[in-house]
C-alpha positions in Angstrom: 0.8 -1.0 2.3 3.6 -3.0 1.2 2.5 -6.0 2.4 -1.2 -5.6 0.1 1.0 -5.0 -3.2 2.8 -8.3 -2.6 -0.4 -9.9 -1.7 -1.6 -8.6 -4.8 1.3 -9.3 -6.9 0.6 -12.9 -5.3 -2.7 -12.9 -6.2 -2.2 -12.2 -9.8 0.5 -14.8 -10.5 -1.7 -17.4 -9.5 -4.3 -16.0 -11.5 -1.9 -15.6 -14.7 -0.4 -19.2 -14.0 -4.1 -21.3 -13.7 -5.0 -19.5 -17.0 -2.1 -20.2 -18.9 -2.6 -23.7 -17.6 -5.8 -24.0 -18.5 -5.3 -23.0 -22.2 -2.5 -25.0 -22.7 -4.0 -28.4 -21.1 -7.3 -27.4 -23.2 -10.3 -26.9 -20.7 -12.6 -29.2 -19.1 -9.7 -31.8 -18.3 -10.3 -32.7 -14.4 -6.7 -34.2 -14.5 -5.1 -30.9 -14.6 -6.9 -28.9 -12.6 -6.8 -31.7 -9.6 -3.2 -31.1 -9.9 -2.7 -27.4 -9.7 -5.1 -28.2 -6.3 -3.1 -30.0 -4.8 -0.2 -27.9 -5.5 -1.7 -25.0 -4.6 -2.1 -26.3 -1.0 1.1 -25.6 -0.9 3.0 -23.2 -2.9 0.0 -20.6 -2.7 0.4 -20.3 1.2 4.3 -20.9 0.7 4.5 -17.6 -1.9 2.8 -15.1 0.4 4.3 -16.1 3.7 7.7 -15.4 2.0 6.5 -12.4 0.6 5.4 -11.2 4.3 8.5 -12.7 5.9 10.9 -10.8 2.8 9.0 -7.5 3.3 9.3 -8.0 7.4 13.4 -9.0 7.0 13.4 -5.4 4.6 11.7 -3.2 6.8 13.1 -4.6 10.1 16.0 -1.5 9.8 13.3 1.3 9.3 11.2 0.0 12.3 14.6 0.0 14.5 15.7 3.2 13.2 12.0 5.0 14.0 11.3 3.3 17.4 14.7 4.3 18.2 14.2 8.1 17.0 10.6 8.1 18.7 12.3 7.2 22.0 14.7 9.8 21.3 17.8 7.1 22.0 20.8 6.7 20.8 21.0 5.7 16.9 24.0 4.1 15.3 25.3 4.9 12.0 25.2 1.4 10.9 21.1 1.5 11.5 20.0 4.7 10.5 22.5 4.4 6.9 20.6 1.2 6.6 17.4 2.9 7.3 18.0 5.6 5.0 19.1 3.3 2.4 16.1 0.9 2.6 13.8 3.9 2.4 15.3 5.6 -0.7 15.3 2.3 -2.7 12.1 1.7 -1.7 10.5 4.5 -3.3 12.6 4.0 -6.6 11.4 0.4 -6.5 7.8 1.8 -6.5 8.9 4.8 -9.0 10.0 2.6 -11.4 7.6 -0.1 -11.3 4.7 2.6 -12.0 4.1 3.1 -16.2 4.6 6.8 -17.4 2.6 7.9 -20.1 4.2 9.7 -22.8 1.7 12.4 -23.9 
């Protein structure tokens, strides 16, 4: 699931950024929009294998700590305060990144 919102998140930027190049080099110049191609080749795959590998690197002490729990091994402290941390500011992340509407 985490790995969709950054894809998203990805998505959207790109989106956001080709616009606001577009307006800004008026439309209809070729010039530009070659460029951002050949860029794109790059930095487009660049941002969302970063994102993956990040999110991987992030989770990588929850997925110890929950193999390690479903085997019904030994955990360390280290790990599973790790685990637990990662966990609770993961779902503050998403808490705060959510809009509340004041009714």
């Amino acid at each position: 699931m985490m790995l969709l919102g950054c894809l998203v998140a990805n998505l959207c930027a790109i989106a956001v950024v080709s616009y606001l190049l577009m307006e800004t080099f008026q439309r209809g110049e070729n010039e530009i929009w070659k460029t951002m191609q050949q860029f794109g080749w790059f930095f487009d795959p660049l941002a969302v294998f970063l994102m993956i590998g990040a999110t991987f690197l992030y989770e990588k002490p929850i997925r110890i700590f929950l193999n390690l729990q479903k085997k019904k091994q030994s955990i360390s402290q280290k790990i599973a305060f790790l685990a637990r941390k990662r966990v609770l500011n993961t779902f503050f992340t998403i808490l705060s990144t959510r809009t509340v509407d004041n009714v």
